[in-house]
ZAMARGU-4260 file (C-alpha; in steps of 0.2 Angstrom, whole numbers, plus 5000, padded with zeros to 4 digits):
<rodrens>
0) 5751/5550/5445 | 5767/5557/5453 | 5756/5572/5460 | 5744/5559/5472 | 5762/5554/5482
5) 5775/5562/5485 | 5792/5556/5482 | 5805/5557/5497 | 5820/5561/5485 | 5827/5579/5486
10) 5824/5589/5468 | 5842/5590/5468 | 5843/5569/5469 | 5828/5568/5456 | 5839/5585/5444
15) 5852/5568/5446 | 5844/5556/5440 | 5835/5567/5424 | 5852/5572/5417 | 5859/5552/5421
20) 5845/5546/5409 | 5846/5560/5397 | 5830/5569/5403 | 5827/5588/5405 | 5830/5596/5423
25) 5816/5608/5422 | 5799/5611/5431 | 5792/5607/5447 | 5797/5591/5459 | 5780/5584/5451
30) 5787/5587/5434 | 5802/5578/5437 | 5794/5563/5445 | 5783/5562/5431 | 5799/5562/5418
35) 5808/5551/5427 | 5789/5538/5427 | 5790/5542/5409 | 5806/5537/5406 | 5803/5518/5415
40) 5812/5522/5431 | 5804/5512/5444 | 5795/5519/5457 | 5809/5517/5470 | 5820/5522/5462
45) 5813/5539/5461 | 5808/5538/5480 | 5791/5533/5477 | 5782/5518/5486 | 5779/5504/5475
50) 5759/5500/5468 | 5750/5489/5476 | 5735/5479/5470 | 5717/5486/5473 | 5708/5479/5484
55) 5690/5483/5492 | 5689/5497/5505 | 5687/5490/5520 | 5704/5478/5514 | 5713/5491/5510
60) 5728/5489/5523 | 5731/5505/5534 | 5741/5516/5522 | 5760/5517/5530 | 5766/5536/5534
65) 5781/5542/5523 | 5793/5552/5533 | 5800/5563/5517 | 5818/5569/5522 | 5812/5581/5507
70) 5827/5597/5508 | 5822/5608/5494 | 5838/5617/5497 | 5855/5614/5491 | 5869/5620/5489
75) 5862/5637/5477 | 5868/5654/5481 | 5849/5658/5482 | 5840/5649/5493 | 5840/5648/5513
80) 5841/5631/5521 | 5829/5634/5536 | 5828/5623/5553 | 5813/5614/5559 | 5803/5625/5566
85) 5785/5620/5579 | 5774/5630/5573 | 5772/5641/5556 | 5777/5659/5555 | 5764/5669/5544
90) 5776/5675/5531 | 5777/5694/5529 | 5782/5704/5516 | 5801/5706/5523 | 5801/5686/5525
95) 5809/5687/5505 | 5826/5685/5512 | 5834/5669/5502 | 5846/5679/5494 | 5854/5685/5510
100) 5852/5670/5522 | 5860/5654/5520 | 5866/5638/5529 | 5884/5637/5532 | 5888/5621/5535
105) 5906/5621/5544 | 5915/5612/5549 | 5911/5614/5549 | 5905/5615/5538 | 5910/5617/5540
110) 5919/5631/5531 | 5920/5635/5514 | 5932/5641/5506 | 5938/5648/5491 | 5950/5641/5481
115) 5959/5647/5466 | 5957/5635/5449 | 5965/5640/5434 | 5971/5627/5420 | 5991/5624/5421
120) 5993/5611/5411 | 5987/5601/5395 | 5981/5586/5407 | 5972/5598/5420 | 5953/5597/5421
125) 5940/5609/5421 | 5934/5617/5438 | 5918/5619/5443 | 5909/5627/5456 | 5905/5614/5467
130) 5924/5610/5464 | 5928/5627/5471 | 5917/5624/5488 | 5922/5604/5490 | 5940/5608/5491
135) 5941/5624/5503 | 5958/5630/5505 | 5958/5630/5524 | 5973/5620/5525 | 5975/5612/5544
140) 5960/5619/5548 | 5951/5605/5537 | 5960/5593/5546 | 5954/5600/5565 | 5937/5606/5561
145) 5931/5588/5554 | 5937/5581/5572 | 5928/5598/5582 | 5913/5603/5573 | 5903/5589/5584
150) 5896/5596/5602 | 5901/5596/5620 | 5888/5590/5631 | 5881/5596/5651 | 5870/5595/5665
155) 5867/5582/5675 | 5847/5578/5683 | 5849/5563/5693 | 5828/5559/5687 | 5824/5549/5671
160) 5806/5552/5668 | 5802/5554/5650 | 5803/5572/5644 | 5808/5585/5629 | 5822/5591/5623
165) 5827/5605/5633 | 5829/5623/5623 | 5845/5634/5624 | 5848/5648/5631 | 5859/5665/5632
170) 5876/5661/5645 | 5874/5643/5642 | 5892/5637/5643 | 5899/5619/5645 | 5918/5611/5647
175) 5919/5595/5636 | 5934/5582/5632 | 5938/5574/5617 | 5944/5556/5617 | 5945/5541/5605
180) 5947/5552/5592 | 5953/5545/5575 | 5951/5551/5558 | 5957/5541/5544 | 5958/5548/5524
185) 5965/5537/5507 | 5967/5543/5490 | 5958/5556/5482 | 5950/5562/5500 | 5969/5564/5506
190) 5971/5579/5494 | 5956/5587/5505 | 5971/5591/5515 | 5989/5589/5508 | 5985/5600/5493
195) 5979/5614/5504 | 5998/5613/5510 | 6008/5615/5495 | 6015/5597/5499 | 6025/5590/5486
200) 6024/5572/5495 | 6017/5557/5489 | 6004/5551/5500 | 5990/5537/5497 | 5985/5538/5514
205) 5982/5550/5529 | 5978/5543/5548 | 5974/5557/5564 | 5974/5555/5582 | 5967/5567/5594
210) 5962/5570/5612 | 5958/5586/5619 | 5946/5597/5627 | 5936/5612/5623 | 5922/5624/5629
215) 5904/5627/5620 | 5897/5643/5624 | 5881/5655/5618 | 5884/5673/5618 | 5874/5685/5630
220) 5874/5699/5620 | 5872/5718/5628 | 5863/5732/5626 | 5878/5739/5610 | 5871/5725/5599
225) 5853/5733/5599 | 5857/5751/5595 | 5846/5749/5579 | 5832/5741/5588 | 5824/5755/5599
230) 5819/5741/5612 | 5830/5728/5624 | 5816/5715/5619 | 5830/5705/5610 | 5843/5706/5623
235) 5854/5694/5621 | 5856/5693/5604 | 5869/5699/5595 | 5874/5710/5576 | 5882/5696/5564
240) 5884/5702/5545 | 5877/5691/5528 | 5883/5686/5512 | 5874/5701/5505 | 5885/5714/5516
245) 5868/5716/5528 | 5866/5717/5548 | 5857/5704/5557 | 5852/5699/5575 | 5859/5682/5576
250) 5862/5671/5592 | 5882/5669/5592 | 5889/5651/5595 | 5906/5648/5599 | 5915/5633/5603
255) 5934/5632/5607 | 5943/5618/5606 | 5962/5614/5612 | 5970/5596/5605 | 5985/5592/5616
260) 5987/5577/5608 | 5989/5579/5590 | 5997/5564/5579 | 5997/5565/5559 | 6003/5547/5550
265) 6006/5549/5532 | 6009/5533/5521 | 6017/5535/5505 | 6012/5522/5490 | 6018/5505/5489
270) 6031/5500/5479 | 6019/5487/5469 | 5999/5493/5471 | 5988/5502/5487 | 5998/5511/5500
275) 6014/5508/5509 | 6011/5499/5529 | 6022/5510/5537 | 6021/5527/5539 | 6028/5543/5545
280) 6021/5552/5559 | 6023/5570/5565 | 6016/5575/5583 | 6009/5592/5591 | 5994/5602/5596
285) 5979/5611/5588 | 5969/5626/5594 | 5953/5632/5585 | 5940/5643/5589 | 5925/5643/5578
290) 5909/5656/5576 | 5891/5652/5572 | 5880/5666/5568 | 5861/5657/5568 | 5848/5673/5561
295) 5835/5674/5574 | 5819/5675/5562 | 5823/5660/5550 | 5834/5653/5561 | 5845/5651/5545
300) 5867/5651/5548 | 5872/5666/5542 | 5891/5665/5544 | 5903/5654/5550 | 5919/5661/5557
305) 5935/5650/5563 | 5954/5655/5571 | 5964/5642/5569 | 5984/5635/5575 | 5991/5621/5571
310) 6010/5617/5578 | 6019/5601/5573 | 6035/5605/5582 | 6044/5588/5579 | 6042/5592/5560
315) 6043/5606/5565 | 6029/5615/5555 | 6014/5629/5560 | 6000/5634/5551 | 5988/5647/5556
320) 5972/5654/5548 | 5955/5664/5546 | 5940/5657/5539 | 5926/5663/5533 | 5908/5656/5526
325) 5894/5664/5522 | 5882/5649/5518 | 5889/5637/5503 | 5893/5622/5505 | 5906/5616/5517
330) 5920/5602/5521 | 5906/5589/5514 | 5904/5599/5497 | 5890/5588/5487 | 5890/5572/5499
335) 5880/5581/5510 | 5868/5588/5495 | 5866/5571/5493 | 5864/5566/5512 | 5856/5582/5520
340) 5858/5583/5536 | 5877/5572/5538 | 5885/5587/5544 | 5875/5588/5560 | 5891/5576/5566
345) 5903/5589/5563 | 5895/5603/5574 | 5884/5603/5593 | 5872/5593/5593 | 5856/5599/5598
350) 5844/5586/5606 | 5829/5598/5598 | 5835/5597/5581 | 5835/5580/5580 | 5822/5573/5591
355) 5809/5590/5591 | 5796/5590/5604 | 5796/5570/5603 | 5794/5564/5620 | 5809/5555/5626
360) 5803/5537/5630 | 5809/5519/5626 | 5803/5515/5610 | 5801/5534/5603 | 5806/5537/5586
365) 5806/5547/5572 | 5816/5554/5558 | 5823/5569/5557 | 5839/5580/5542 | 5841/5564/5534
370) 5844/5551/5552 | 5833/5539/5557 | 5835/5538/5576 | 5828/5528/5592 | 5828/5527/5608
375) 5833/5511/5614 | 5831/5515/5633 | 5840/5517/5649 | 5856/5519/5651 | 5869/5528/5666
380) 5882/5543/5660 | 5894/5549/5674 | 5884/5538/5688 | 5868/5548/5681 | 5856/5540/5673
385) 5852/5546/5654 | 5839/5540/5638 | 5853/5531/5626 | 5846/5536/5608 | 5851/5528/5591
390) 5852/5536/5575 | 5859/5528/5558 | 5859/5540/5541 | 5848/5531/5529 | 5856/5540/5512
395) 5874/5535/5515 | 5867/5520/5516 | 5850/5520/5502 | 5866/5529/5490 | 5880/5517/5494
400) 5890/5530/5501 | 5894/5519/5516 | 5887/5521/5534 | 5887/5532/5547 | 5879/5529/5566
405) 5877/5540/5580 | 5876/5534/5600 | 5869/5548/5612 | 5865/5549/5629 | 5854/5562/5634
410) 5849/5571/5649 | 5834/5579/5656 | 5837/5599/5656 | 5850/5597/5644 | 5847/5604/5630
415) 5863/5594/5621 | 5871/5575/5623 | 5879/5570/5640 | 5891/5558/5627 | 5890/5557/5609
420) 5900/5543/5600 | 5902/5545/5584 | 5907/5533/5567 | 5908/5537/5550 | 5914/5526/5534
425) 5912/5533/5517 | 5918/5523/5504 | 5918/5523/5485 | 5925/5505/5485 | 5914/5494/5473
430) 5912/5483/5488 | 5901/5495/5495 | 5889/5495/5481 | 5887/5477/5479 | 5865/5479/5484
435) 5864/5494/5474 | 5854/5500/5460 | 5865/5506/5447 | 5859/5523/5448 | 5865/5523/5465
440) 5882/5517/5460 | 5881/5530/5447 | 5877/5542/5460 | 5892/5538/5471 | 5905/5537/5458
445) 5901/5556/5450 | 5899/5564/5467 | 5911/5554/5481 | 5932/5557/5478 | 5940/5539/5473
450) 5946/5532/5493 | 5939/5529/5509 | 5935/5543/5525 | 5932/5537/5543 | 5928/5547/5557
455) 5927/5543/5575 | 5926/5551/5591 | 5917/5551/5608 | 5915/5570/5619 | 5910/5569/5634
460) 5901/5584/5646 | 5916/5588/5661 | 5906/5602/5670 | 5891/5616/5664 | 5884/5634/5668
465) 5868/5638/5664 | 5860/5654/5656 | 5843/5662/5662 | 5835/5668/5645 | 5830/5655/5631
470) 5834/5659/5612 | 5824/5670/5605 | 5826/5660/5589 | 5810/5660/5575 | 5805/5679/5581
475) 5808/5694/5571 | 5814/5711/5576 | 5812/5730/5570 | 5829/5732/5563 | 5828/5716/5551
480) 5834/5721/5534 | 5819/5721/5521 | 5821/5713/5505 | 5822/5727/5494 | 5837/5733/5503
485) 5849/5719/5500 | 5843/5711/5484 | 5853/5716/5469 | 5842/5727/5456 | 5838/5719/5439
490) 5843/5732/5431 | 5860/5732/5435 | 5862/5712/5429 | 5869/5711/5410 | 5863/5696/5399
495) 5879/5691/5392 | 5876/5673/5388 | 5866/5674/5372 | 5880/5680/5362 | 5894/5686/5374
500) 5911/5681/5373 | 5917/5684/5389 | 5907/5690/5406 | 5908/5710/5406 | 5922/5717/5414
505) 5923/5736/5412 | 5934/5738/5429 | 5942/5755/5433 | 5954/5746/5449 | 5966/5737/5435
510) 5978/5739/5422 | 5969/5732/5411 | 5951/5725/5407 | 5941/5707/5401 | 5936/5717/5385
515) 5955/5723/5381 | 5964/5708/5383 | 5950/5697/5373 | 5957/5709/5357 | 5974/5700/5359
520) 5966/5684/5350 | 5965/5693/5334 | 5985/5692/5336 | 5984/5674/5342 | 5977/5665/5325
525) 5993/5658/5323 | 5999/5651/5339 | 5984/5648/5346 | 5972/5644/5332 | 5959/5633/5340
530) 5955/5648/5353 | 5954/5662/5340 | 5944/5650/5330 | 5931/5646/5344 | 5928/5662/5351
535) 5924/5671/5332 | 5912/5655/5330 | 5901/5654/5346 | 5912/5649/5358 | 5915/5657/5374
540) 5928/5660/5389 | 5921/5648/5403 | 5934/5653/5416 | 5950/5667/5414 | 5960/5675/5429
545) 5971/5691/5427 | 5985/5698/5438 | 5992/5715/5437 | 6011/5715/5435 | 6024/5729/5435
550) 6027/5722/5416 | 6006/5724/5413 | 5994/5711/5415 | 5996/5690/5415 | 5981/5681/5407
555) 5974/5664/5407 | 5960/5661/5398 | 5950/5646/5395 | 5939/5642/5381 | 5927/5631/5374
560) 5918/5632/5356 | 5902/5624/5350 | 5907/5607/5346 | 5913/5605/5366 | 5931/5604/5362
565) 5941/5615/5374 | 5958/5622/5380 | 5967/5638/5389 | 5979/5651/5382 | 5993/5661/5393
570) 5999/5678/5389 | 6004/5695/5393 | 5997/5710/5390 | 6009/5726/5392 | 5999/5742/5384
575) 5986/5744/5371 | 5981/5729/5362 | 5992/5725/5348 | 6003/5713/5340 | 6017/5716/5350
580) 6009/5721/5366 | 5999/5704/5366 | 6013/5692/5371 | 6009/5673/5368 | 6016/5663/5381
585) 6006/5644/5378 | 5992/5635/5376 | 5983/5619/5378 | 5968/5608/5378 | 5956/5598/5390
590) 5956/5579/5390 | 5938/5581/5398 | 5929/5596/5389 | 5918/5608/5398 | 5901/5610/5391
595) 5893/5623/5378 | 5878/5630/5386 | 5873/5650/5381 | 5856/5646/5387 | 5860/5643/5404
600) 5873/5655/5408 | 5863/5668/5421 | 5862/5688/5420 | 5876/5693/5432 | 5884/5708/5437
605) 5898/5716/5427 | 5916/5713/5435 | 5917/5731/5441 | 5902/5729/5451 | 5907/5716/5460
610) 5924/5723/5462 | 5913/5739/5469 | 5904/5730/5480 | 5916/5719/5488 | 5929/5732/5490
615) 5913/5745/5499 | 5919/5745/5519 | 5900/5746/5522 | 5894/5731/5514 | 5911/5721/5518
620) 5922/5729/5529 | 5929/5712/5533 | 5939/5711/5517 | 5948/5728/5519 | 5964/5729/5527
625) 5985/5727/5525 | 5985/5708/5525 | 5965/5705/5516 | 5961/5712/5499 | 5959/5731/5498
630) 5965/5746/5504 | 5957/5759/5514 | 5953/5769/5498 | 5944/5754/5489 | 5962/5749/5477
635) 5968/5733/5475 | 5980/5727/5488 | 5996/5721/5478 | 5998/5705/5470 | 5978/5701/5469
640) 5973/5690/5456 | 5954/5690/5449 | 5944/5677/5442 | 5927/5672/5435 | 5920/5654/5432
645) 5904/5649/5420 | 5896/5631/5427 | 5882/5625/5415 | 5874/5609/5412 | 5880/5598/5399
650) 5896/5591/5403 | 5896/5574/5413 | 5905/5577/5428 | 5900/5597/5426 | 5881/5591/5424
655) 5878/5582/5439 | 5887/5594/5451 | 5881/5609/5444 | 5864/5601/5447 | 5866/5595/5465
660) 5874/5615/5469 | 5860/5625/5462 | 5841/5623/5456 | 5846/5636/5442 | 5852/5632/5426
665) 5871/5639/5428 | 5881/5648/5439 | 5896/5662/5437 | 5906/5666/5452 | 5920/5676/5456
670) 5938/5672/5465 | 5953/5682/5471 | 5967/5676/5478 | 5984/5683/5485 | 6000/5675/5489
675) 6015/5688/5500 | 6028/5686/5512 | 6022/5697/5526 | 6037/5706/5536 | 6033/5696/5552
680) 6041/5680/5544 | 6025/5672/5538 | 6021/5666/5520 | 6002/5671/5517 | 5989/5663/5504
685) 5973/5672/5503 | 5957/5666/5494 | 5938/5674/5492 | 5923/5667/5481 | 5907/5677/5476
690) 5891/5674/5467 | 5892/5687/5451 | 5871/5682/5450 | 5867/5689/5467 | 5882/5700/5471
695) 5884/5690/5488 | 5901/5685/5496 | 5902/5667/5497 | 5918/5666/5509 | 5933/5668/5512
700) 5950/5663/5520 | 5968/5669/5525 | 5980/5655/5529 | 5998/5657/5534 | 6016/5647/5539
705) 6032/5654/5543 | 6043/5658/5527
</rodrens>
């Protein structure tokens, strides 16, 4: 039966709703459907149109078409989210490209960063992946690249016939202002941004104001970008590396933005309940210049690059960073794995990508990533006419995540919006949820943070230069890396979960490895008794980070055994294991266990082959250098710490987003982080994340303030 009609739900929402009601996530999006029937889910619930009543064939009412906003991609290292395109590509043999190619959403996107999670105390909580990438550490950058992922807008053609969307092309570049710009964040969404900037203050509520202006631009490449090519037939394009250290033709994106007018409020708590109506406010500047690198083939982001600079003189504070995504998530984390599609706000829009080859008309419409949109019919931008189009997200609102609406008028011959207005509210308020199903209240309350978010903003075109080639986006080239040369050979993956108890380390680059320092629990059976207990008895270490000292090695490991009950241990490790090279420093447990799961833990490289990997020039030179992570000669750079992380199903929180991230059963990454005081004056916080299943770089970022 769940075979005849598609559902409309995402196999992410449907993994969702399986482990909500206790069902297996396994199979098809046909098996799913069908558990989730079995179970006595309604059919709209699942996203499947309700039964009707038989009726003779020539009564049958004309069936309605289903617009499916079906995204078989989320947020898993593995798998590519592609755009739209016209026509089908016959797939050739170097189309297996998922492990190299995947969508960053940036802020923006989206950016993603890494972010280092380790257990500190008895009352902290498990990490999980998706933990890692909904809370990038890009400091004030998350704060500006929210307000200026959304696109700058040009041309004017004084006629208004009906047309389609124009198509971009190399040397396009366009002036844009940015006004009525207002970001408001409360509760748990504030620590999106004031935990990313070691601030001790107590604040319920954040509130931004913005104007500014900025320039969007596509790179003409030359001639030095097709060296590997043989042919200029790509001119324009330009080389742009992937997650999996290859090189790709990719059309470069770049949009720079300067805030002149940058106003931070901060309220602190009020002295009885909610937040204090009187703030404090700090006033400056923002600059940021952000990267885009689409792959011309798949037309999949490849990376997402942004320089930013924040300056708060009446504070007076500056911040300052790098950051880097390589296709994982983004500021939006698992709201937009629940909503594909939201982020298209918070970067250029392209009339293409959301209208296609529609023509533009009154009364066109159609869906399109998640936004239902029309086009509601004449309108005049800058004493031109233009089409004004609406377009509302049905998910924010079919999941009770709140709203969000888009007003864009549109221009023949532009191949963006003349104006974009834009407003967002996401809420996890209960009064948002008053006309939803308790799955989707369920839904909201495991993936949104506690608080509200609202977003609003209008850009506006100023003045625009056009290019003379179009994109030569959705064609493939000679020099386009084959499958076999950047996936990861089976043979060098190790099968740990069955029986391991901790992922294989074997590194040559530190003072001491996994499989040394897990001998110093055979020492520990009397201060830490639950922790040598669990891991002689099944259990496992779900997450550990090390750091090389000038006294050894510091150690945090945390564990969880067979009955789910969990907990860390910190110590010291100065020589060969033994009782008094093993120093105990503490211990504690979890109030919210992480989940027992040897089966779904995935065949990963060992630590020193991602240490090999990552620290290889060739593969990723961006990562070696004095202020990044390695030396010239493949070491360490002082004061790295290294990490890995287990996510598997099981867990209640753990489950759901470890379902929404990835259509595998678990995931292992890797991080590293550093933290120095440069000699320029500048305090610096570095952070990386890779995927030990794939051997791909995930992202990575370098933020900086003066000492």
């Amino acid at each position: 039966m769940s075979d005849d009609v598609p559902s409309t739900l995402t196999v992410a929402k449907l993994k969702a709703l399986c482990i909500l009601n206790d069902l297996a996530t396994s199979g098809k999006k046909s098996d799913l459907v069908e558990r989730l029937l079995e179970a006595g889910l309604a059919r709209g619930e699942i996203g499947l149109p309700e039964e009707v009543e038989s009726k003779p064939e020539e009564e049958l009412p004309q069936e309605e078409v289903v617009l499916s906003m079906e995204d078989e991609d989320t947020l898993t290292p593995d798998v590519e989210p592609e755009k739209e395109v016209s026509a089908p590509i016959k797939a050739d043999d170097d189309e297996v490209l998922e492990a190299e190619i995947l969508e960053a959403v940036l802020v923006e996107e989206t950016v993603i960063e890494p972010v280092k999670v380790k257990p500190k105390s008895k009352d902290a909580e498990p990490a999980t992946l998706m933990d890692i990438i909904k809370r990038p550490q890009v400091a004030a950058a998350l704060m500006t690249l929210i307000i200026l992922g959304a696109g700058g807008y040009y041309y004017i053609n004084n006629q208004l016939e009906p047309f389609t969307a124009d198509q971009l092309r190399y040397g396009d570049e366009m002036r844009y202002t940015v006004t009525e710009g207002t970001f408001v964040a409360t509760e748990e969404y504030v620590s999106l941004v004031l935990d990313q900037l070691d601030s001790d203050d107590e604040t319920c509520k954040i509130r931004l104001e913005f104007e500014g202006d900025g320039t969007l631009s596509i790179t003409e490449g030359g001639t030095d970008q097709l060296l590997a090519e043989g042919s200029t037939d790509r001119l324009g394009a330009v080389i742009a590396k992937g997650g999996m250290g290859s090189q790709w033709l990719a059309v470069e994106s770049v949009n720079s933005n300067s805030l002149d007018r940058f106003k931070i409020t901060t309220y602190p708590p009020g002295v009885l309940s909610g937040c204090s109506t009187f703030g404090t406010s700090a006033e400056g500047s923002a600059q940021i210049e952000t990267k885009q690198y689409t792959e011309l083939r798949e037309r999949a982001l490849l990376s997402t690059e942004a320089d930013w600079e924040l300056r708060l003189p009446s504070i007076p504070a500056d911040y300052r960073g790098t950051t880097v995504s390589y296709g994982v998530g983004g500021l939006l984390g698992g709201l937009d794995t629940l909503a594909p599609g939201l982020a298209m706000m918070l970067q250029p829009i392209e009339i293409e990508d959301l209208l296609g080859n529609t023509m533009i008309e009154t009364g066109a419409l159609g869906s399109s990533n998640g936004w239902d949109w029309r086009v509601v019919g004449n309108d005049e931008f800058s004493n031109s006419p233009a089409w004004k189009v609406v377009a509302t997200h049905q998910d924010i609102k079919t999941y009770c995540l709140g709203s969000a609406t888009m007003e864009l008028w549109i221009e023949e011959g532009n191949p963006w919006a003349a104006k974009q207005k834009v407003d967002v509210i996401i809420s996890s308020s209960q009064t948002n949820q008053q006309d939803c199903s308790t799955t989707s209240q369920l839904l909201n309350d495991l993936v949104l943070p506690e608080g509200d978010l609202e977003l609003h903003h209008v850009f506006e075109r100023t003045t625009v230069e056009r290019g003379q080639k179009q994109l030569d986006l959705g064609r493939s080239y000679s020099s386009r890396p084959q499958a076999n040369q950047i996936q990861i050979d089976d043979s060098d993956l190790i099968s740990w979960g069955s029986n391991g108890v901790h992922m294989p380390d074997e590194s040559t680059m530190r003072t001491h490895t996994f499989e040394q320092a897990i001998q110093c629990f055979d020492y520990f059976q009397g201060v830490a008794p639950g922790a040598a207990s669990a891991l002689d008895d099944g259990g496992y270490v779900w997450r550990a980070t090390t750091l090389d000292t000038a006294q050894g090695s510091e150690w945090n490991m945390s564990w969880v055994n067979t009955e789910e009950t969990s907990g860390w241990v910190k110590f010291n490790l100065t020589g060969a294991p033994s009782d008094t090279t093993c120093e105990y420093w503490e211990r504690g447990s979890f109030d919210d266990p992480a989940a027992h799961n040897r089966e779904a833990i995935p065949s990963t490289l060992n630590i020193s082959g991602m240490e090999e990997r990552l620290s290889d020039p060739t593969l990723f030179g961006q990562l070696t250098g004095p202020d990044l992570f390695f030396t010239p000669d493949g070491a360490y750079q002082s004061e790295v710490e290294v990490g890995y992380l287990v996510v598997v199903p099981g867990g209640d929180l753990n489950s759901i987003l470890s379902s929404l991230a990835s259509d595998a059963d678990g995931a292992v990454s890797i991080d590293m982080s550093r933290s120095w005081d440069g000699n320029d004056g500048w305090t610096n916080q570095l952070n990386l994340l890779a995927d030990a299943n794939e051997g791909r770089l995930l992202g990575w970022s370098l933020i900086q303030q003066p000492q």
